[in-house]
N, C-alpha and C positions, 0 to 999 in steps of 0.2 A: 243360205250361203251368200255373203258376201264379194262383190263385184271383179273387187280386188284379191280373191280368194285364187290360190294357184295351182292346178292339178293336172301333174303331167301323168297321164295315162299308160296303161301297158298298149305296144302296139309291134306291128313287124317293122323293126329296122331296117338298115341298109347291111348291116351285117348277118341277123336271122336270113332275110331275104337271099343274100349271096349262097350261103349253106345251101335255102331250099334249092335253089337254082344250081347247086352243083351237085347235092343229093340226086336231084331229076335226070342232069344229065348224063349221072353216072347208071343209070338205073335204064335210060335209051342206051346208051351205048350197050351193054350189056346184052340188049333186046335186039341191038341194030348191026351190030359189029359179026365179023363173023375172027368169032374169039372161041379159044377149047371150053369146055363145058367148067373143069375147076373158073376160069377168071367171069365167065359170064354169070355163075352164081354167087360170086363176092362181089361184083361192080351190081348185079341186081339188088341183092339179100345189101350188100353196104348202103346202097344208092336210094330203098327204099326207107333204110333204118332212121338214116339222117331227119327229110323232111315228117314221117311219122313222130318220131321223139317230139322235134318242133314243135307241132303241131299239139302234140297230148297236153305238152308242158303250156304252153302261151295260148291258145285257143280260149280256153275255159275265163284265163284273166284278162283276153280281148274282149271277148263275149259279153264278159260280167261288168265291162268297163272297170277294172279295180284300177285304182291307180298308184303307181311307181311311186310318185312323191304329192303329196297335198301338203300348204302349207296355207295356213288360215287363224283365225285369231286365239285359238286355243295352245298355238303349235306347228311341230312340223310329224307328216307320218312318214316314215318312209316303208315303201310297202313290199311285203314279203317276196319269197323265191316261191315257182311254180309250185304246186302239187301238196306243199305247205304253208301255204298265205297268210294263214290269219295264224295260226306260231310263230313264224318269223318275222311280223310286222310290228313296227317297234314306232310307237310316240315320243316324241320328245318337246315335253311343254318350254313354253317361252320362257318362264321363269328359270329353267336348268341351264339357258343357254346363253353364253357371252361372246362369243363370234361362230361364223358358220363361212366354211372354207368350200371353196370350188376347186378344186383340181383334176389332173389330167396323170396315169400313170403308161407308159410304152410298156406290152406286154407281148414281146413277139411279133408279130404282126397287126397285131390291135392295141387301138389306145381308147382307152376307158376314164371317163370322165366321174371323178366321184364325187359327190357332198357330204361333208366333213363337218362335225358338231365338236367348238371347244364349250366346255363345264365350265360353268360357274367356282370360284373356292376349289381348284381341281380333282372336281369329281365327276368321270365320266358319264356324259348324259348317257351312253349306248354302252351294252356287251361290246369289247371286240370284233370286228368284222373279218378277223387277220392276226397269224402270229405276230407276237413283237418284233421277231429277227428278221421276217417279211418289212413290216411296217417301219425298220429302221433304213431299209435299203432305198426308201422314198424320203431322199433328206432334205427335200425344199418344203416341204410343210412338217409343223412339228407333231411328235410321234405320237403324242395324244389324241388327236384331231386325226391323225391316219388311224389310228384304232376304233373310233369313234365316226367313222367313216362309209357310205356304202354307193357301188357302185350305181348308177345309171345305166344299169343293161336290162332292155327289155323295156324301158321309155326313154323320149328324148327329152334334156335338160332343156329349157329356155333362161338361160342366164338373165336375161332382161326381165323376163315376167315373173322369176323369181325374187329379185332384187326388189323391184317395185311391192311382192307381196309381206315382202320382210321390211321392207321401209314402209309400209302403211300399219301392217299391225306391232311389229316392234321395232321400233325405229331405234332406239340402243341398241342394236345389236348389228353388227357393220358384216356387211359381206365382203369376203375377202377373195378374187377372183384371182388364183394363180394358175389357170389352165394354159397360159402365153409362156408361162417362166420354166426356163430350163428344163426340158423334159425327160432329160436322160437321169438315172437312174444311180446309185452309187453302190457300192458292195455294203458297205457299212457307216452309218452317220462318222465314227471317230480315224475310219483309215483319211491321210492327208492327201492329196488329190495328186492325180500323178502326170509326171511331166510329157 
């Protein structure tokens, strides 16, 4: 493996981490509080459900060190969702690819940073990650590239170390970093913005 090879691991976030941390306290409370017997067995039975799932699903791909995104002279991987890793882990060789986009979507209280692959000759290097009429409501990157798109949840992006491993092994191909630009969200690419 290559120096300049880039691989951002699965690991606890700061958002997995918040859940565990409010699973747990829902789960003391429950044990601590002096509440009727219905709420003490939803804030326990809920409070444990939370960091359990957590755990089943991320544990295995911490463990295993799998990692979220590797991007190295072959390519870029990006790497599957829990409990189905190696089916939904998808290559994307250098050759297929003519820019690779950084963005950032608001989704409720959380924003989610994804990496984004335009094709070559436009043909999608990736399945879909997301309906069309989803991916139309993210109008600051084009709707190709949000299709072909996946998110960063469950590893942290290093923008820097990524750029650097895509400018050593394919240096044609420009990173496009709009995680800064306008975050809010549109109903549909063609409605006219409203006053």
């Amino acid at each position: 493996m290559s120096s300049f090879t880039y691989v951002a691991p699965f690991r606890f976030g700061r958002l997995t981490l918040s859940m565990l941390a409010v699973g747990t306290l829902a789960v003391l409370a429950g044990l601590l509080l002096e509440l009727g017997e219905d709420a003490r067995v939803v804030l326990v039975a809920g409070g444990a459900a939370l960091p359990v799932t957590l755990l089943a699903l991320y544990l295995p791909l911490i463990l295993g060190r799998k990692p979220g995104l590797r991007v190295d002279t072959d390519g870029i991987l990006f790497g599957g969702r829990p409990l189905i890793y190696a089916r939904t882990s998808a290559f994307v060789p250098w050759s297929t690819i003519s820019e690779i986009y950084l963005f950032r979507v608001h989704q409720g209280l959380f924003i989610t940073t994804y990496v984004g692959v335009q094709g070559r000759a436009g043909v999608a290097p990736l399945r879909p990650s997301m309906p069309a009429s989803v991916a139309a409501t993210i109008w600051h990157v084009p709707t190709e590239v949000v299709l072909s798109s996946r998110p960063a949840f469950g590893w942290r992006l290093d923008k820097a170390a990524l750029t650097a491993a895509v400018g050593y092994f394919a240096p044609s191909v420009p990173v496009i970093d709009l995680t800064e630009a306008a975050p809010m969200q549109r109903q549909l690419r063609e409605a006219p913005p409203t006053a």
